[in-house]
C-alpha positions in Angstrom: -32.9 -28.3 -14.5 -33.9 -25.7 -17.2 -35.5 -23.5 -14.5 -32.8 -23.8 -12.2 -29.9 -22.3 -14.6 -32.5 -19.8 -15.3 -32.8 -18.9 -11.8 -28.8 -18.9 -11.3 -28.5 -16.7 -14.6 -31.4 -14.5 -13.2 -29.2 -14.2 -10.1 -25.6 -13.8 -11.6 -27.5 -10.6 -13.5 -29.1 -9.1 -10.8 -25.8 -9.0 -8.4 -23.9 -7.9 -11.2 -26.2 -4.6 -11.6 -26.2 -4.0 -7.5 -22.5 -4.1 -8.6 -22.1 -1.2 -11.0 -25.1 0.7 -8.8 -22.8 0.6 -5.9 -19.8 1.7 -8.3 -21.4 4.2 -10.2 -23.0 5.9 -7.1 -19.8 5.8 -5.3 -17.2 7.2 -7.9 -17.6 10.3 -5.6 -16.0 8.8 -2.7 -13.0 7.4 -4.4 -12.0 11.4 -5.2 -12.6 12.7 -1.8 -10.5 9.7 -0.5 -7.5 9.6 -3.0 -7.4 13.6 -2.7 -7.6 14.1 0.6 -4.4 11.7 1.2 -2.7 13.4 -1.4 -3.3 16.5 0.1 -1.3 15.7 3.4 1.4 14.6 1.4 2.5 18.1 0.7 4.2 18.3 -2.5 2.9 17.5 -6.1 1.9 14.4 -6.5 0.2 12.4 -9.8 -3.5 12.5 -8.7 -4.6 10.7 -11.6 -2.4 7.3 -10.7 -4.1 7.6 -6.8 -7.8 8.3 -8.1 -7.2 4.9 -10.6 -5.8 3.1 -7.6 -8.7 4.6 -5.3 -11.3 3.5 -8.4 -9.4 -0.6 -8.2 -10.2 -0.1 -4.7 -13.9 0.9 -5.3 -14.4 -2.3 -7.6 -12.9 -4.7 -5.5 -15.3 -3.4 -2.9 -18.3 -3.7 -4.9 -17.2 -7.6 -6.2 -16.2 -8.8 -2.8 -19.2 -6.6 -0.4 -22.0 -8.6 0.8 -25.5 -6.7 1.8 -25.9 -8.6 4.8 -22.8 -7.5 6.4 -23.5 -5.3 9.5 -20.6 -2.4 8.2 -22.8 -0.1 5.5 -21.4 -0.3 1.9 -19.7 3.5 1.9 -17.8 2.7 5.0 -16.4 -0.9 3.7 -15.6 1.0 0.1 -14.1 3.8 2.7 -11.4 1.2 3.5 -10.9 -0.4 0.4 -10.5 3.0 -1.6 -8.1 3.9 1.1 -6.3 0.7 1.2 -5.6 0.7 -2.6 -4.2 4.3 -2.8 -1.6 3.6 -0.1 -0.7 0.6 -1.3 -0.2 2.8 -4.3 1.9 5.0 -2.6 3.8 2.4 -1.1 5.2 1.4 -4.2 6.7 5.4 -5.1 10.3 5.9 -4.0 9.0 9.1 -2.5 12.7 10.1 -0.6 16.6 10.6 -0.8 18.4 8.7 1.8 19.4 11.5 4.2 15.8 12.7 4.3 14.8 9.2 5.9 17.9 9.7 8.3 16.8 13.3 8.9 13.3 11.2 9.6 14.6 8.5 12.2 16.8 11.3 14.0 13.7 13.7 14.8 12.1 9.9 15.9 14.7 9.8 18.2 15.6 13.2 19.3 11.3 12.9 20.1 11.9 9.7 22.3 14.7 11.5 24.4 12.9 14.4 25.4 9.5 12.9 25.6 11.1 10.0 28.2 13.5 13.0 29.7 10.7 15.6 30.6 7.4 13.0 30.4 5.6 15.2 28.4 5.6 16.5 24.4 8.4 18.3 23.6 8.0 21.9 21.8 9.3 22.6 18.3 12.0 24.4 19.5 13.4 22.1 22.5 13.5 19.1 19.1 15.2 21.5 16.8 17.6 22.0 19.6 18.1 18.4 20.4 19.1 18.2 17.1 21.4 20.6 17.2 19.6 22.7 14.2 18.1 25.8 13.9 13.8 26.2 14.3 14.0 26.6 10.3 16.0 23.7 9.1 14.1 21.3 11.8 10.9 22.6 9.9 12.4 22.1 6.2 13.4 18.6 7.7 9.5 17.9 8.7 8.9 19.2 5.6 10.9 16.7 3.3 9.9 13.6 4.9 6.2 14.6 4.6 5.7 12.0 1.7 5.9 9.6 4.0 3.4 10.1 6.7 0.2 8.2 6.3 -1.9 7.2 8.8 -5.5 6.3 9.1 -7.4 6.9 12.3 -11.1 5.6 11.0 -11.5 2.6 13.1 -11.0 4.9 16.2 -14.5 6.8 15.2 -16.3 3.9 14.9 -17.1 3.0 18.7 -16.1 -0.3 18.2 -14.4 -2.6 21.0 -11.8 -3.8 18.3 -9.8 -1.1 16.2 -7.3 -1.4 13.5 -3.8 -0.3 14.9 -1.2 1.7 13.0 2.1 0.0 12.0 5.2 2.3 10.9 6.6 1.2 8.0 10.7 1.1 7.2 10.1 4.2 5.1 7.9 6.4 7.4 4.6 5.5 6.3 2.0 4.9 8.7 -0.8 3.1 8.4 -3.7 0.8 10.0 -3.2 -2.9 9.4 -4.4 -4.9 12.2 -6.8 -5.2 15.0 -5.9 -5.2 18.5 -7.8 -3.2 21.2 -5.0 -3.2 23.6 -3.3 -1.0 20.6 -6.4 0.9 20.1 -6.4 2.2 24.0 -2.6 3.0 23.4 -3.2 5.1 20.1 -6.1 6.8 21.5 -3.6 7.7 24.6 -0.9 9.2 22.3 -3.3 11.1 20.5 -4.3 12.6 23.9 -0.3 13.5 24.6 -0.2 15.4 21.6 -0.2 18.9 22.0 -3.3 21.0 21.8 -3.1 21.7 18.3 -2.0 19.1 16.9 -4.9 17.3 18.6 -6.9 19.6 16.5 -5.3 19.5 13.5 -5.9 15.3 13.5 -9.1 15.8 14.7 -10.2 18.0 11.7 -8.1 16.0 9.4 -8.4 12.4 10.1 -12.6 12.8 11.7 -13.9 15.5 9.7 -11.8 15.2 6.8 -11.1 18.5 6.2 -7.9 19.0 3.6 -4.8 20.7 4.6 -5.3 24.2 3.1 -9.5 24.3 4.9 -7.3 23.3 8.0 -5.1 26.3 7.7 -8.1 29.0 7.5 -9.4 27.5 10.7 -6.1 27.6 12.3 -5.3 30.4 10.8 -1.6 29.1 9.3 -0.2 28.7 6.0 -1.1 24.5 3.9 2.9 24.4 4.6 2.6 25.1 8.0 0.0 22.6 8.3 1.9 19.4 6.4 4.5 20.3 8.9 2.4 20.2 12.1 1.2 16.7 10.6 4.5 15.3 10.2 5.4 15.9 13.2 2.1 14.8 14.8 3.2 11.5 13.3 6.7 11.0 14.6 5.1 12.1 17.6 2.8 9.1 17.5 5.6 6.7 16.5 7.8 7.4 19.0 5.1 7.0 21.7 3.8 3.8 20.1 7.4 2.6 19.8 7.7 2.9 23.3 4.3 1.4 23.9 5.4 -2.0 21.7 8.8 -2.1 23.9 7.1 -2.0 27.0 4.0 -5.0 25.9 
């Protein structure tokens, strides 16, 4: 009996040290991940309360992650880490009223053109839908940036089954369940984006460049860019709006 609590105490030690190795050689990835979201949110934002969030997420990883899993430790922390700071930022009033009507008018004034001329409409042809000049659509974008999260991980995994986004009352977008049919539908709208928005998720949400190493490789402004995004993902809501309708 003796050796058999010593055996479970032996045990109960050893997991808890693979814990806090997996913690402290992961503290890394909880700041790339909780500043890389707060980087597309375009405005100043309290890092500190997303990298605390991002490190809950690290530990809950670490307690609940079992080394026989198939998924490697860094990737299931990914998700956790990432999981935490949204939730995070789902809790922050982020916007005034009239910038989440400004948000569900450029969602529609998207829908009507995209379903008028089957294809993406330009900047210019929304702003004019809208019945606004090109400078107050883009300060529009602009405000309701806070809100646009979205996580495109499980499509870079070359799994049959992928996480889908769901848009939130407020904007935010984000990946909460697994559907393939969805999957084959997001990985269609991303292909209807236009060509540099493609890029601009590509480099963002696959590479994981930040906003501002976006902009040197585009070659515009870290406004420019959280603009481009936004509007990226009202694209993408609109099209998987329409998508949800028509299942």
């Amino acid at each position: 009996m003796q050796q058999l609590k010593g055996l479970s105490a032996y045990k109960q030690q050893s997991g808890n040290a693979t814990r806090d190795d997996l913690i402290k050689g992961h503290l890394g990835l909880v700041k790339k991940v909780a500043l890389h979201i707060a980087g597309a949110l375009g405005g100043d934002v309290p890092k500190d309360d997303l990298l605390q969030a991002g490190m809950m997420g690290l530990l809950d990883a670490a307690s609940k992650y079992e080394p026989g899993r198939q998924i490697p430790f860094e990737q299931y922390a990914r998700i956790r880490i990432r999981g935490a700071v949204i939730d995070e930022l789902r809790q922050w009033d982020w916007r005034s009223r009239t910038d989440r009507e400004h948000g569900q008018k450029i969602r529609d004034a998207i829908q009507k053109l995209q379903n008028r001329q089957c294809k993406a409409p330009t900047e210019q042809q929304i702003a004019d839908e809208l019945g606004v000049s090109l400078e107050r659509y883009n300060r529009m974008l602009q405000a309701g940036s806070s809100g646009a999260l979205l996580s495109l991980d499980s499509l870079t995994q070359g799994e049959a089954s992928a996480s889908v986004i769901e848009v939130n009352d407020d904007d935010s977008v984000e990946i909460i369940t697994e559907s393939e049919e969805a999957s084959k539908a997001l990985t269609k709208a991303l292909k209807e984006l236009p060509e540099r928005e493609q890029q601009l998720m590509n480099l963002y949400y696959i590479h994981e460049f930040n906003m501002k190493e976006i902009g040197q490789i585009l070659e515009l402004t870290e406004a420019r860019i959280c603009q481009l995004h936004q509007q990226a993902l009202m694209r993408l809501r609109s099209l998987m709006e329409a998508w949800n309708r028509e299942s």
